[in-house]
C-alpha positions as CSV (number, residue, x, y, z in Angstrom):
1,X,-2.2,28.2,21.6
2,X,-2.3,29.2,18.2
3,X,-5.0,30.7,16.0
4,X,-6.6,27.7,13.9
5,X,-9.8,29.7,13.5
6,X,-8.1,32.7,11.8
7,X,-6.2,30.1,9.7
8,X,-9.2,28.4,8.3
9,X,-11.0,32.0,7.9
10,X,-8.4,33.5,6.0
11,X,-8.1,30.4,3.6
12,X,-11.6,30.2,3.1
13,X,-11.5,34.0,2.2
14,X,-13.7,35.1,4.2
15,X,-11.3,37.7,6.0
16,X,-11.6,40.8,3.4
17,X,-9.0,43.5,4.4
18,X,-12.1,45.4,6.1
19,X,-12.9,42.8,8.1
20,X,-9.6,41.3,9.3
21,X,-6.5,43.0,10.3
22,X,-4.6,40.3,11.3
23,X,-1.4,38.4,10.1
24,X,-1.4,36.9,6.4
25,X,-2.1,33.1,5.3
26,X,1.4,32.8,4.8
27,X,2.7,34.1,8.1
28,X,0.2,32.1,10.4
29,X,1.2,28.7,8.2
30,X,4.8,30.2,9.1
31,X,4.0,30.1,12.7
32,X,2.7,27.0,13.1
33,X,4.9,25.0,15.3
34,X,6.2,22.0,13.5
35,X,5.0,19.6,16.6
36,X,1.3,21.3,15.7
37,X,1.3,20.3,11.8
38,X,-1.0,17.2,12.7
39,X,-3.4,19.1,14.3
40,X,-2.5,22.0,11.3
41,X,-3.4,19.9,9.3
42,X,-6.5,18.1,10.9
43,X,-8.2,21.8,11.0
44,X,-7.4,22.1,7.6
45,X,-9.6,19.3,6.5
46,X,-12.0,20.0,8.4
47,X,-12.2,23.6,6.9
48,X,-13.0,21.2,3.6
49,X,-15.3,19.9,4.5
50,X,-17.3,22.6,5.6
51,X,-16.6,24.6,2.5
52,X,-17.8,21.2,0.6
53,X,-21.1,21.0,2.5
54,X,-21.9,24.8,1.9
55,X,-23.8,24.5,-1.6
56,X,-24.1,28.8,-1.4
57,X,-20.4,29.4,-2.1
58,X,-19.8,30.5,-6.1
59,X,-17.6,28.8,-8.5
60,X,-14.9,31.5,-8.5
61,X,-14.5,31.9,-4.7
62,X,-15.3,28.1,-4.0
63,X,-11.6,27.7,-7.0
64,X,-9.9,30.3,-4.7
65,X,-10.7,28.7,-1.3
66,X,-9.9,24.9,-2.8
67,X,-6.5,26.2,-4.3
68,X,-5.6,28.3,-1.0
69,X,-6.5,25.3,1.3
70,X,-4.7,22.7,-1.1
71,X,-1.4,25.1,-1.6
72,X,-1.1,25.1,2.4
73,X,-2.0,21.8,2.9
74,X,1.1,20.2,0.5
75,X,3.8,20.7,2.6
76,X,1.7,19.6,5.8
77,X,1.2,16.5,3.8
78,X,4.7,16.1,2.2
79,X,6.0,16.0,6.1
80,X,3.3,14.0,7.7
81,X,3.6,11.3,4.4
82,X,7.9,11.5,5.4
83,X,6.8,10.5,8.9
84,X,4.2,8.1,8.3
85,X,7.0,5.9,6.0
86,X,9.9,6.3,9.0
87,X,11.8,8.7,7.1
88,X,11.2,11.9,9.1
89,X,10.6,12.4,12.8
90,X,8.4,14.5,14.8
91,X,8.4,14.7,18.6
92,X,5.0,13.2,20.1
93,X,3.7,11.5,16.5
94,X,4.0,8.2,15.3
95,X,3.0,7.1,11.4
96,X,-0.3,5.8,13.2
97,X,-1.1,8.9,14.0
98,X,-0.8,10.8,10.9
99,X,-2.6,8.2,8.6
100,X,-6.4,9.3,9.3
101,X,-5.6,13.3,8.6
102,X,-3.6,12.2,5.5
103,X,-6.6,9.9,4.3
104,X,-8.9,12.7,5.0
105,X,-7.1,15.2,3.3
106,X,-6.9,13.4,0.4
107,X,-10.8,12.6,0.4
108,X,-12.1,16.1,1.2
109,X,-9.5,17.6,-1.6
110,X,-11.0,14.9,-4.1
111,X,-14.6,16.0,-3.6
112,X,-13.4,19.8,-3.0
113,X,-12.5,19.6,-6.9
114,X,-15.0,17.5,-8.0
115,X,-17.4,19.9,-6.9
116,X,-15.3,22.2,-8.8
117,X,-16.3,20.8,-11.8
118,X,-19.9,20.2,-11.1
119,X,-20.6,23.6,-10.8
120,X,-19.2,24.2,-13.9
121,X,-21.0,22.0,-15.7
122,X,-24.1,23.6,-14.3
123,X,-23.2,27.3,-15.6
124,X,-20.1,26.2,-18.0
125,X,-18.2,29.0,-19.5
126,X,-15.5,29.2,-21.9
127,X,-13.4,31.7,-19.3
128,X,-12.8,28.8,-16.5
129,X,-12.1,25.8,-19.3
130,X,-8.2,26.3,-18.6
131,X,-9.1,25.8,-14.7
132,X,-11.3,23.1,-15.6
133,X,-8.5,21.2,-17.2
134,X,-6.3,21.8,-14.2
135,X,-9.0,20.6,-11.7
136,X,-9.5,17.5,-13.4
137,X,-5.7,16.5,-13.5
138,X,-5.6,17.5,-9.2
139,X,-9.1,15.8,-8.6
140,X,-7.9,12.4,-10.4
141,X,-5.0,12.7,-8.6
142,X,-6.7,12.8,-5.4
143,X,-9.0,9.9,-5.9
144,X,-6.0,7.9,-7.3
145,X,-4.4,8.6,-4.0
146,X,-7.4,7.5,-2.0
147,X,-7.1,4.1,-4.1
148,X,-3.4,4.1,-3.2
149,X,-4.6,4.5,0.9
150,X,-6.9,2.2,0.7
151,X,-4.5,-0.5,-1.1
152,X,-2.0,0.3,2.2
153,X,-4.4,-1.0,4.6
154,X,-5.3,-3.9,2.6
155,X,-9.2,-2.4,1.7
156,X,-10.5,-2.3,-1.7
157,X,-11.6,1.4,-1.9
158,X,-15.2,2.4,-2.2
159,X,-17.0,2.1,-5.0
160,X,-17.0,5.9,-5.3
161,X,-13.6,6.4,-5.9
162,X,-13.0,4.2,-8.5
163,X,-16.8,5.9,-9.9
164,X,-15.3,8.9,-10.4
165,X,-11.6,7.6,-11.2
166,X,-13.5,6.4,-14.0
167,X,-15.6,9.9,-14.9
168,X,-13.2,12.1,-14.4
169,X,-10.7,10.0,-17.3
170,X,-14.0,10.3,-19.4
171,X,-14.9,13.7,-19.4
172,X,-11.1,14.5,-19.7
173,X,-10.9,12.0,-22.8
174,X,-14.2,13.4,-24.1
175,X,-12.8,17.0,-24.3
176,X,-9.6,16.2,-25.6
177,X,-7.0,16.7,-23.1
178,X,-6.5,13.2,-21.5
179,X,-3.2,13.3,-22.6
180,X,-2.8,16.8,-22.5
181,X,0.7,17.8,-20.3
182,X,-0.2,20.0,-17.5
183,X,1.6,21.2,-14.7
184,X,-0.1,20.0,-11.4
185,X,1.8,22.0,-9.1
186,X,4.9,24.4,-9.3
187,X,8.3,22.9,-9.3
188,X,6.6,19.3,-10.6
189,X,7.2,18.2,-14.3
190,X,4.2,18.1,-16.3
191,X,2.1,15.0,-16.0
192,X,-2.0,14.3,-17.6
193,X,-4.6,13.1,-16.6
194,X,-4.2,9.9,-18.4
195,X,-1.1,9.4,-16.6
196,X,-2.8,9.2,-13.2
197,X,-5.5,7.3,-14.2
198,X,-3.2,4.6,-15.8
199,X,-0.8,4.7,-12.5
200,X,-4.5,4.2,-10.7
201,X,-5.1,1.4,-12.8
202,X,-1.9,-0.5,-13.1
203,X,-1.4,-0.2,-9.2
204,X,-4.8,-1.9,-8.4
205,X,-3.1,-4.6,-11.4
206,X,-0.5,-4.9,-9.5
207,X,-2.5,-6.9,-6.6
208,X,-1.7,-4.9,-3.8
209,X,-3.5,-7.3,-1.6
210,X,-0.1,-9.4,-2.0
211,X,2.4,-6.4,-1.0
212,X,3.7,-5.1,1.9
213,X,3.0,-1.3,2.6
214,X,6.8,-0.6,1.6
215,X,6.1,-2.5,-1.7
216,X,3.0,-1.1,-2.4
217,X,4.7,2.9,-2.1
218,X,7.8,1.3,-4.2
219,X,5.5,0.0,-7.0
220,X,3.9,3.4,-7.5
221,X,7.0,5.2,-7.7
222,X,8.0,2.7,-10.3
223,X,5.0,3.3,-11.8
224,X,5.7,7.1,-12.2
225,X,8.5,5.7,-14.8
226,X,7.2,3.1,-16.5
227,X,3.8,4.4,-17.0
228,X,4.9,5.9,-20.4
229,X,5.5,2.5,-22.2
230,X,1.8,1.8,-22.4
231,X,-1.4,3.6,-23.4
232,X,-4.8,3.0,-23.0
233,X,-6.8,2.0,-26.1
234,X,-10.4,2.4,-27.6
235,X,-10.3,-0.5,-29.8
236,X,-9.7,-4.1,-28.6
237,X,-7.7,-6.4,-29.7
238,X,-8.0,-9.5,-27.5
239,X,-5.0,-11.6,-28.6
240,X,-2.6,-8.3,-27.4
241,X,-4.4,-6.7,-24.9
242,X,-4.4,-7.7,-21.2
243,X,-7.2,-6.3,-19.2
244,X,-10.4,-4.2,-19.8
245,X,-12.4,-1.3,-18.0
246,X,-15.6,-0.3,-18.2
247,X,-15.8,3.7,-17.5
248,X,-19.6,3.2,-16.9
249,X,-19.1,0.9,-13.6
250,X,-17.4,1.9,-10.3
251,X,-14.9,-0.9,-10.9
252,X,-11.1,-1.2,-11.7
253,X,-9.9,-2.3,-14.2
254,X,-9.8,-6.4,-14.7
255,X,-8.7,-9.3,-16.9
256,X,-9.8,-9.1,-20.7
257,X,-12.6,-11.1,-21.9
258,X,-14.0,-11.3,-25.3
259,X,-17.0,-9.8,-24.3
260,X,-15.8,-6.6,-23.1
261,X,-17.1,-5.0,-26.1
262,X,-18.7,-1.5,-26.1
263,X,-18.2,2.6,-26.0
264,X,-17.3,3.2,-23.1
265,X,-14.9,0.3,-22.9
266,X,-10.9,1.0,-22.4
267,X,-8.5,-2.0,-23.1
268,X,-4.6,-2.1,-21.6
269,X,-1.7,-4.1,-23.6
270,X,0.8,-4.7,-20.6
271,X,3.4,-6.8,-22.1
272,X,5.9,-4.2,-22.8
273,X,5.1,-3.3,-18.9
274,X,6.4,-7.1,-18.4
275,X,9.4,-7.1,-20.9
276,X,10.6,-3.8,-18.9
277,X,10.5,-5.2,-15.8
278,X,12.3,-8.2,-16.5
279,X,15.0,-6.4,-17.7
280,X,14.8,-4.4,-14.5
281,X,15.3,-6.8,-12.5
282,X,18.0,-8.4,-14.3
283,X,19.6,-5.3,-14.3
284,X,18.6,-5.4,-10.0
285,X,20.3,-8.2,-9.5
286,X,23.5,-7.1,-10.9
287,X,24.1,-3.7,-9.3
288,X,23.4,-1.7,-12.0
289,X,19.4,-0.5,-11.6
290,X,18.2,1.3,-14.9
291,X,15.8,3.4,-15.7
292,X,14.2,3.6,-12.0
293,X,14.0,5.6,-9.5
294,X,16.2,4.4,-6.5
295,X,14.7,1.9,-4.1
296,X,13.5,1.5,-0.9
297,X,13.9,-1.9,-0.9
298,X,16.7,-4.3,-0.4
299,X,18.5,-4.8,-3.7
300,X,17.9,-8.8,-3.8
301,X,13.9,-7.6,-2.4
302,X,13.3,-4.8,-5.5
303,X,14.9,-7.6,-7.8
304,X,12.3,-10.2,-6.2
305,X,9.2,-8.0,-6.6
306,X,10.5,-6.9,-10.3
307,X,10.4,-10.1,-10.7
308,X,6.9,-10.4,-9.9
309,X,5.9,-7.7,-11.7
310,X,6.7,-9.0,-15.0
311,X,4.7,-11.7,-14.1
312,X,1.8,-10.1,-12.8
313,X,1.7,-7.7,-16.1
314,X,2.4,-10.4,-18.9
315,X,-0.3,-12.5,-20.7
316,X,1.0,-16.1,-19.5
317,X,1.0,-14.3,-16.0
318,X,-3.4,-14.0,-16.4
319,X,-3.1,-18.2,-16.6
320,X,-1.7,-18.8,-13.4
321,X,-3.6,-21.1,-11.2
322,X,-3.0,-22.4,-7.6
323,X,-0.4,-24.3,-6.7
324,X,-2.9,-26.8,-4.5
325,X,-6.5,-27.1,-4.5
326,X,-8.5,-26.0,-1.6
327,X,-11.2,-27.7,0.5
328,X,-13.4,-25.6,2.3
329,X,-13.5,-25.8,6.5
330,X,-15.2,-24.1,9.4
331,X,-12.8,-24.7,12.6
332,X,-11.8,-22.6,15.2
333,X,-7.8,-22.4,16.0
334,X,-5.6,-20.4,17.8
335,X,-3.3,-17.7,16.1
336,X,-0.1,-16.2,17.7
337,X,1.2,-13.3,15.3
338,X,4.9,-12.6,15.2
339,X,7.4,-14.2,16.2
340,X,7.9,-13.6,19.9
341,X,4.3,-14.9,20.6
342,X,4.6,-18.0,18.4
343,X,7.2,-18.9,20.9
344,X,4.9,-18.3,23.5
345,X,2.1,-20.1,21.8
346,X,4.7,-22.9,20.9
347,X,5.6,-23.5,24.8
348,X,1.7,-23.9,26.0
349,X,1.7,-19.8,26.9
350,X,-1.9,-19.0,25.2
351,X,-2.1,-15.3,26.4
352,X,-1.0,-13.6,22.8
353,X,-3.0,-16.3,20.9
354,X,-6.5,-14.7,19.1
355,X,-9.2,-16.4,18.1
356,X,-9.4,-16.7,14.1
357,X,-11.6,-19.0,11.9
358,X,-10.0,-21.4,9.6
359,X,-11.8,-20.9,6.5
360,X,-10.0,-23.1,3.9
361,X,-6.9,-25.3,3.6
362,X,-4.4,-27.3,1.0
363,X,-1.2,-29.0,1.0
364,X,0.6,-25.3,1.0
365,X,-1.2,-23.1,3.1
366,X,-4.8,-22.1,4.3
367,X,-7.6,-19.3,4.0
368,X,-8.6,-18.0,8.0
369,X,-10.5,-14.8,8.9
370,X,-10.5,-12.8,12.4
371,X,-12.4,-9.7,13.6
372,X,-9.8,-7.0,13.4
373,X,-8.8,-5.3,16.9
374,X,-8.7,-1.8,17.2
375,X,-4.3,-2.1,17.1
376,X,-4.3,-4.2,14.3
377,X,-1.4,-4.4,12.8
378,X,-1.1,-8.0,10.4
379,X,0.1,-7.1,7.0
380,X,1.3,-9.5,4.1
381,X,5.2,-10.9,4.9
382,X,4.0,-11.4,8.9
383,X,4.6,-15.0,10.5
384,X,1.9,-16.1,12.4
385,X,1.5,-19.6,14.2
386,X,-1.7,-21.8,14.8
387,X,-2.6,-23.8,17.4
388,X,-5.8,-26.2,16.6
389,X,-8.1,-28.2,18.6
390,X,-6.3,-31.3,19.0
391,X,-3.0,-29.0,20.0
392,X,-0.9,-29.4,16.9
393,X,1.0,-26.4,15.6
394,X,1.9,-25.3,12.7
395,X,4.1,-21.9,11.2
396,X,2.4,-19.8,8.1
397,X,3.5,-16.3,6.7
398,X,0.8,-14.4,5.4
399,X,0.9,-14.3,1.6
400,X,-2.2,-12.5,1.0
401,X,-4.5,-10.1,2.9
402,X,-7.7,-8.4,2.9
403,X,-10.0,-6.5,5.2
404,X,-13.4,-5.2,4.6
405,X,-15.1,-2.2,6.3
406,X,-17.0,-4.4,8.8
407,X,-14.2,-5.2,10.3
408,X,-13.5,-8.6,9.1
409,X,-9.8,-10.4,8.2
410,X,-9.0,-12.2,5.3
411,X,-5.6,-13.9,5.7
412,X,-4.4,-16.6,2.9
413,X,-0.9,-18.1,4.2
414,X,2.0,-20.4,2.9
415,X,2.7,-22.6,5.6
416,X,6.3,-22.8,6.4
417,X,6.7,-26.0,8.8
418,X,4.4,-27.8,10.8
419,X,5.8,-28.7,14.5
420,X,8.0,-26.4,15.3
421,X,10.5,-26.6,18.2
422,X,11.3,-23.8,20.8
423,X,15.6,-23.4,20.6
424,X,17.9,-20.6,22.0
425,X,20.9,-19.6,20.0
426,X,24.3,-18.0,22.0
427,X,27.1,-16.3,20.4
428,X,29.0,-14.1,22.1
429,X,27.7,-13.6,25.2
430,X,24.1,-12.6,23.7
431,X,21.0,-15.0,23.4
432,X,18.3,-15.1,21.4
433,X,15.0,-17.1,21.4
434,X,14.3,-18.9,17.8
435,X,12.5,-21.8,16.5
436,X,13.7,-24.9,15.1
437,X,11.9,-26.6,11.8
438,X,12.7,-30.1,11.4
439,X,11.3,-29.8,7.6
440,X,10.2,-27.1,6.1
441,X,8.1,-25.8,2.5
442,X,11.8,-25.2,1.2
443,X,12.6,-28.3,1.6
444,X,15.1,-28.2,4.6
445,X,15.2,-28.2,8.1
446,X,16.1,-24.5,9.1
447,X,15.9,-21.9,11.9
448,X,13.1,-18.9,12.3
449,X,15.2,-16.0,14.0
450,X,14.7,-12.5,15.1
451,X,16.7,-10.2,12.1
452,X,20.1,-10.0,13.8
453,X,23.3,-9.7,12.1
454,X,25.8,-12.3,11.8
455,X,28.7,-13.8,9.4
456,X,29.2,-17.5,8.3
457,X,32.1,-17.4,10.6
458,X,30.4,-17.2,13.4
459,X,30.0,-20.4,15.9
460,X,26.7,-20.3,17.5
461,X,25.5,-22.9,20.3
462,X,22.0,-24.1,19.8
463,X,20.4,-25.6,22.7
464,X,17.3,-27.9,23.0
465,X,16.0,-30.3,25.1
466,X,18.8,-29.9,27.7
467,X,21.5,-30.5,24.7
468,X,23.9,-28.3,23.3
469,X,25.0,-28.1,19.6
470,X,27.8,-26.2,18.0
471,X,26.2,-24.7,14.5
472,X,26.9,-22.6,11.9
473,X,24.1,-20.1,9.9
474,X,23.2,-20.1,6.6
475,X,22.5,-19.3,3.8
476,X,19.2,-17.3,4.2
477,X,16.5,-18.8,3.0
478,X,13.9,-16.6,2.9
479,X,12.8,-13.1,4.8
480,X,9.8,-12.6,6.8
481,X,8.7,-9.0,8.0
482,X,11.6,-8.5,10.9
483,X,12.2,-12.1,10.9
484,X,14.8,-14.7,8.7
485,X,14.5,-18.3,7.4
486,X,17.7,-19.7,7.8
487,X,19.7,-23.0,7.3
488,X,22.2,-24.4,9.5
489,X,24.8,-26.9,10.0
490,X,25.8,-29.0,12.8
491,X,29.4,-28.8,13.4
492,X,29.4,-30.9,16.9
493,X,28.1,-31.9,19.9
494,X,28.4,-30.3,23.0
């Protein structure tokens, strides 16, 4: 088993060479075992935190401890983050694993340097300003990056971390070195503290309640680009600017009203955000991506949320309204998430179905909320289907989704067809379980199916009813999580 205790002893310095003969910081991280970095990790954090609660430590040695821990920490992280998004794998842990130690560590760095700071402002001296200025840029980095976590599992973070986004930009603005190029870590380019503040900012803008975790990561990284065409101003000017913040509240940033006048006011023009991102995506849908970074997404996907972006950050995009009015409703229904139960729920099989609350509805969708389950896994892009009282169905993708720290869901959803019919598609010699729309919000009768590849070549047989059909698939109409939308023609009868 290996040594945590002498790992967290030596990083929090309290192994003097008189005291402790045993191996150094580096060589225990070296020995590690790589299928031990979660727990590495874990007792890292919690090393912190005790170094946070212990108001005795001095400045100096409290700097020392906070850089040691956070130096052998990164690469912990760095892994654990590649594992957590699918692109790195390690024996025994799963990305569900891995996301409380990453949220943790990047809560108990936050406060690690934002007591930093506060003990320097008790006893400041003109020895530790360089430090001071370093702390800053690492601190708002870490609170940004709790906003970021939070915006993943569709929470609005605590008032505490967009508190201190906010003081942290201030007392960096108020001493001059907001903009001020700094080297975070070794081997990173320079960035400022302005920088992660406005990538803070224009990620909250950029309603992640609307994204899917993939999109949310994608639009950061895009951020990380883009972030240079903008700058965030003292002085408004209300027929330019696009939203407002107020460093004295907890609160992000929000849309611009006249009346957002004041000191400690910040305004944001965002429309040459918009004009770059429609050119983007223009540039997306061609081949020929410019001026990003390359994509997680698929190409027609990035082009899609681009798109979006250019909406989201543009002036005309703050006068959107809904596209049906909504009247409010307290009914209970049945939900069946994913596609395989709304099969189930669709053939009378009620044994995947929750409970859920419909809230509100219109002519395109509806507003529902659940208690969340301790394996809940909804996110934004998920089919779901309802079942109400009087047994009629219906087919909704979640468009928009929100949870708060009670415990309660808050699912919004475009409904896709009402009715939906239980068909099984065969092409050679495999057969898949889909569902059949007669009409759907696209206009068109089409076919909900699992995300398996085919060509429009290909002659499927679609049974239903006891009758066969001879079809052909396509085009696409629309994606959904691990599911497609998908028109069809009949070729004959069977």
């Amino acid at each position: 088993m290996f040594d945590f205790k002498a790992l967290i002893d030596a990083l929090r310095g309290r192994a003097r060479e008189d005291e402790y003969t045993g191996p150094s910081v580096t060589r225990l991280m070296a020995d590690v075992p790589k299928d031990a970095w979660l727990l590495a990790l874990t007792e890292i954090v919690k090393g912190i935190a005790a170094l946070n609660r212990d108001s005795k430590v001095a400045l100096r040695e409290r700097y020392r401890a906070v850089l040691d821990f956070d130096e052998k920490a990164r690469p912990l992280i760095h892994t654990l983050l590649n594992v957590y998004l699918g692109r790195e794998k390690i024996e025994g842990v799963t990305p569900r694993h891995v996301m409380p130690s990453l949220v943790s560590s990047a809560q108990e760095l936050a406060n690690a340097y934002k007591l930093c700071l506060k003990q320097h402002a008790q006893s400041p001296s003109s020895k530790f300003a360089e430090q001071a200025e370093l702390i800053t840029l690492r601190g708002i980095s870490y609170y940004a990056l709790q906003a970021k976590w939070a915006y993943l599992r569709y929470f609005e973070p605590d008032n505490k971390v967009w508190r201190n986004l906010n003081r942290l930009y201030h007392i960096a603005d108020s001493a001059s070195f907001a903009n001020k190029h700094i080297v975070r870590y070794e081997g990173e380019p320079a960035t400022s503290v302005g920088e992660q503040y406005l990538r803070a900012a224009l990620l909250k803008l950029a309603e992640p309640e609307r994204r899917r975790p993939i999109e949310v990561w994608q639009i950061e990284e895009w951020l990380r680009t883009a972030v240079n065409r903008i700058k965030i101003e003292k002085t408004i000017r209300a027929r330019e600017q696009t939203f407002g913040i107020n460093l004295d509240e907890p609160k992000p940033p929000m849309k611009l009203r006249r009346n957002m006048i004041g000191e400690r006011y910040r305004y944001l023009a965002t429309e040459t955000l918009s004009e770059f991102f429609t050119e983007a995506a223009k540039s997306m849908e061609i081949g020929m991506p410019r001026q990003l970074p390359t994509s997680h997404l698929d190409p027609a996907d990035a082009a899609k949320l681009l798109t979006d972006l250019a909406i989201v950050y543009s002036r005309a995009g703050q006068t959107r309204v809904r596209r049906s009015e909504r009247t409010a409703v307290q009914r209970e229904v049945l939900a069946a998430i994913g596609l395989d139960a709304a099969l189930e729920l669709v053939m009378g099989n009620n044994n995947e179905a929750e409970n859920w609350v419909l809230v509100d509805e219109s002519a395109s969708g509806m507003g529902a909320e659940y208690k969340a389950r301790l394996d809940d896994r909804l996110s934004v892009g998920e089919l779901f289907a309802i079942r109400d009282q009087e047994g009629r169905l219906a087919l909704h993708v979640v468009r928009r989704l929100a949870k708060t720290r009670e415990g309660l869901v808050h699912v919004g959803s475009e409904r896709i067809a009402t009715q939906p019919v239980m068909i099984s598609l065969s092409h050679a010699g495999q057969v898949h379980r889909a569902l059949f729309c007669n009409e759907t919000a696209y206009g068109s009768r089409a076919l909900v199916t699992h995300g398996f590849t085919w060509t429009p070549q290909d002659d499927f047989t679609l049974t239903a009813g006891g009758r066969h059909y001879g079809i052909k698939l396509g085009p696409k109409i629309d994606q959904f999580a691990e599911y497609q939308l998908t028109g069809f023609t009949v070729r004959e009868k069977r």
